[in-house]
N, C-alpha and C positions, 0 to 999 in steps of 0.2 A: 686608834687601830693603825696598823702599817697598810703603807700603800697596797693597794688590790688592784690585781688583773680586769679588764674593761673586756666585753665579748661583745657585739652586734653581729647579726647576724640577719640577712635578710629583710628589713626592718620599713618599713609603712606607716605614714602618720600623718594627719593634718589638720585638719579644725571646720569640725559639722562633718559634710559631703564634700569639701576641699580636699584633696591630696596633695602635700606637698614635700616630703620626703617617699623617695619609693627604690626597695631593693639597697639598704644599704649596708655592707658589711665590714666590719674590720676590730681589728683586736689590739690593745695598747697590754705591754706586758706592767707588772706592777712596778712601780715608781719611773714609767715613761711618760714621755712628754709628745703629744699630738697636738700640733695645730692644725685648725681644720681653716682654709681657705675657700675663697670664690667671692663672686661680687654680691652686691647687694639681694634680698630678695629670693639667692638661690636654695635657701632649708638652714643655713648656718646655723640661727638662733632656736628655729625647730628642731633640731636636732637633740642641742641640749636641753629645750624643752619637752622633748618627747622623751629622752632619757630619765628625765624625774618626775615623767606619770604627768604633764600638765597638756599634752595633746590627747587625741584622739589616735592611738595605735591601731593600725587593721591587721597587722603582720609583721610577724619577724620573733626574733627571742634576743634580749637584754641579761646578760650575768656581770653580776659585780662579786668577784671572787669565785667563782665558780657556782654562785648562788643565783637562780632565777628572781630575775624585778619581774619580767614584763607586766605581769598580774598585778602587782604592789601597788597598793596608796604609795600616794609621794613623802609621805610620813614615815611609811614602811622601808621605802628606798632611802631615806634620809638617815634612817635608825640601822640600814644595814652597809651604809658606807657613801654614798653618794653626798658630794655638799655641794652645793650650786651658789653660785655669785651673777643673779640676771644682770643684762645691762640696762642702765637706770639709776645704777646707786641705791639699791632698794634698803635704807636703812630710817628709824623710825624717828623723824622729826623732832616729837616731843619729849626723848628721851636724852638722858647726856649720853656723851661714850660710853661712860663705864655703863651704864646703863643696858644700853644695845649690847655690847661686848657681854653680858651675863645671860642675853638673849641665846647668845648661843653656847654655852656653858656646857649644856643638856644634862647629864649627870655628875657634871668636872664643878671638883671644890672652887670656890671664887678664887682665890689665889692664883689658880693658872692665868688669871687676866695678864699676869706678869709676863708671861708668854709672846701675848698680844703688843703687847706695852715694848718687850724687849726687840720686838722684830718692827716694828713702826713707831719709836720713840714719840716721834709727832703727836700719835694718838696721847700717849702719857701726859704731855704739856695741856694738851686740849679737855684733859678724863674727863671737866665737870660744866664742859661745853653742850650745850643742845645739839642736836642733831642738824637743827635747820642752820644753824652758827658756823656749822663747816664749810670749806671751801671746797668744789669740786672732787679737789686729790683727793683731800681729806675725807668725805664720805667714801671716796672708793676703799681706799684704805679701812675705815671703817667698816664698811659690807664684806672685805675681803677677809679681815681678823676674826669677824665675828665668823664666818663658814670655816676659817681654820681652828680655831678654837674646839670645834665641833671631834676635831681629828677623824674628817674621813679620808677614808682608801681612796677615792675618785674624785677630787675638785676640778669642775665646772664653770671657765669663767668666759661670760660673753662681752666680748671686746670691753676689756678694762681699762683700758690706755685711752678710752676716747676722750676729747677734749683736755686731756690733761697734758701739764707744762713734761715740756724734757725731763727735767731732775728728778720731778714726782713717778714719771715714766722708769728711769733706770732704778728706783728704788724698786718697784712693785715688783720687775721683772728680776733683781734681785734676789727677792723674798722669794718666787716662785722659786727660783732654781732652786736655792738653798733645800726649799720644802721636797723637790724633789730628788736632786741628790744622795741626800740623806736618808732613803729611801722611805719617807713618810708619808707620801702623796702622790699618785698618778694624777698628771697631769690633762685638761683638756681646753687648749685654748682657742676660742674664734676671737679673731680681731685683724680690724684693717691695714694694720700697722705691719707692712708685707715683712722688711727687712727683721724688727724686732721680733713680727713669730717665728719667721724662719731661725734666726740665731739663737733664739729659746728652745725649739723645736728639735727631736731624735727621730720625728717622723712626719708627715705631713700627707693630710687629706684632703681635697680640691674637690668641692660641690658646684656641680652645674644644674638647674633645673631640679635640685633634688637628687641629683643621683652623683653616686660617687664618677669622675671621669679620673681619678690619677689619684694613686697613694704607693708610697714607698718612702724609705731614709731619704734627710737631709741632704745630703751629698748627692743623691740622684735627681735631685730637684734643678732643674737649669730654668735661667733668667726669662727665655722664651713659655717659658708654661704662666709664668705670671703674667704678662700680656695679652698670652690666649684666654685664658682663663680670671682672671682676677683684672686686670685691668689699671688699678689703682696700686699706688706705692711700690711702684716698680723698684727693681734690686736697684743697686748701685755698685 
């Protein structure tokens, strides 16, 4: 499917009796790119876990295309455009690439792997590698293909650059652009890597304690909100 519009609205979520997002609003048009900043701790990863039904919602309303989630299983959200890449590398050990890679297929002929293959060559070298045989980059890449594959409107990635080398770095954020450009995928990226979201990024959202404190375009973003807020990876 073609990139889709992101709506939040209002939005509450956290795990048990814990609150840990509250009152959050903001809209990514379809094939834009959001990085969501702030330091450790502040909702980041809640966020996109509350977006694909895996928190505890108390309030607020989620549309992916103009279509209401909030209600939805995460299957439901997954099947109506949302693709999620948790951080962790969540890809299945005892599987090879191709393997995992057909995991996320969903009703796409096997063929499209070539897809996958053509935007991460790496993976193609590796196809008949276990999962647990990859190296770092190489499973993110791996988790990352496998959610593109999927072709949703909304991909969701929590900090994917971490621990990995430079070069494996400018590839992944490569591939993202390209994805969104092209206008096949809205974008949403948390990660600590201040200078590479911002440079990826056509808009930028700053969580503190859970709640939004700043969002607007790239170009309104100056050097001093990073040190008030985020702390780490200061611009350059």
């Amino acid at each position: 499917m073609p990139a889709q519009r992101l709506e939040v609205e209002g939005l509450s979520a956290g795990y048990g009796p814990t609150v840990i997002l509250e009152d959050v609003s903001f809209s990514v048009p379809a094939g834009g790119r959001l990085a969501i900043l702030g330091r450790n701790g502040m909702g980041k990863t809640t966020l996109l876990a509350t977006l694909m039904g895996l928190t505890r919602r108390r309030a607020g309303a989620i549309r992916v295309g103009g279509m209401a989630m909030e209600a939805a299983t995460t299957s439901a959200r997954a099947l109506g455009g949302l693709g999620y890449v948790p951080q962790g590398r969540d890809v299945f050990r005892s599987l090879s690439v191709e393997e995992n890679l057909s995991v996320g297929l969903k009703s796409r002929p096997r063929e499209a792997i070539e897809e996958a293959y053509a935007m991460f060559p790496r993976l193609k070298e590796r196809r008949r590698n276990l999962g647990s045989q990859l190296s770092g980059g190489e499973q993110q890449m791996l988790a990352t293909a496998r959610a593109i594959l999927g072709r949703p409107g909304v991909l969701l990635l929590d900090e994917p650059l971490e621990g990995l080398a430079p070069i494996i770095c400018e590839e992944l954020m490569a591939a993202f652009g390209e994805l969104a450009s092209r206008g096949e995928m809205t974008i949403l990226l948390v990660e600590q890597r201040v200078d590479s979201a911002i440079r990826f990024a056509d808009a930028i959202l700053v969580l503190e304690r859970g709640r939004p404190v700043w969002q607007g375009g790239r170009d309104a973003f100056e050097p001093a909100l990073v040190e008030r807020y985020v702390g780490v990876g200061s611009l350059h």
